[in-house]
VMD Tcl script that draws the C-alpha trace (Angstrom):
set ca {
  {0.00 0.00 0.00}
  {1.25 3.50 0.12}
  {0.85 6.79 2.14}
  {-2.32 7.85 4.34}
  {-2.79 10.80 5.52}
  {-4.49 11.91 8.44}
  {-7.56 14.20 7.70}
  {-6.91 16.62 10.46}
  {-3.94 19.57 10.08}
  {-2.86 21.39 13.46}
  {-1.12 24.73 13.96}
  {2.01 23.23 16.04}
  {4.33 20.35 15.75}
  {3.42 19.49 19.21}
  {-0.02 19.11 18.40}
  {0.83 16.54 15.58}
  {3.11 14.93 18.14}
  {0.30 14.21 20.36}
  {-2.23 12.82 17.43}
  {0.20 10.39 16.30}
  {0.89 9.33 19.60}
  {-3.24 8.71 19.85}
  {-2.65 7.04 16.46}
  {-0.33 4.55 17.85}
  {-2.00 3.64 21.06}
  {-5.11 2.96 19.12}
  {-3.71 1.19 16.02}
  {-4.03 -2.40 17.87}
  {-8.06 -1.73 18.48}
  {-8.55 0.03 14.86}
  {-6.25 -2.25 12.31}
  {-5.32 -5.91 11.87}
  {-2.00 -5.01 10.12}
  {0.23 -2.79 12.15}
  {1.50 0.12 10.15}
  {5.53 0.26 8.91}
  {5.37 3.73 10.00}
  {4.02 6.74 11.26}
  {5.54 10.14 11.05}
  {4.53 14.23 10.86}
  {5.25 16.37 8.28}
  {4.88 20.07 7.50}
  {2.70 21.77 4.76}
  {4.01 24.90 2.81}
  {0.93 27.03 4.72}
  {3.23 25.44 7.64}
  {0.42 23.03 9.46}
  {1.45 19.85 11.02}
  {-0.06 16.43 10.05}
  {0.29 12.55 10.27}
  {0.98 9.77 7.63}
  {0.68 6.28 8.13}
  {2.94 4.10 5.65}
  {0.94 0.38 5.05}
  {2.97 -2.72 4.11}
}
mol new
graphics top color blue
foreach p $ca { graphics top sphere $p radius 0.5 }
foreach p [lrange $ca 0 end-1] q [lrange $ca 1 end] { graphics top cylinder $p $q radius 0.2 }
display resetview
């Protein structure tokens, strides 16, 4: 599979530090298949989001 991101963009890195840390604690009750990896990354408007990276 290939990238997902998250729907939601935040003002502050530490915001998108906290949602992926949801994403993680959750990812055993939402998904069978545990994601290669999760990360943050910055827009040009300069929000914050997650991506998920599927095997």
């Amino acid at each position: 599979m290939g990238w997902v991101y998250y729907w939601r963009l935040v003002d502050t890195r530490f915001q998108a530090d906290c949602l992926r840390a949801r994403f993680e604690a959750a990812e055993g009750f939402w998904y069978r298949e545990v994601p290669r990896y999760i990360g943050i990354y910055q827009t040009k408007g300069g929000k914050y989001g997650v991506k998920v990276l599927w095997d």
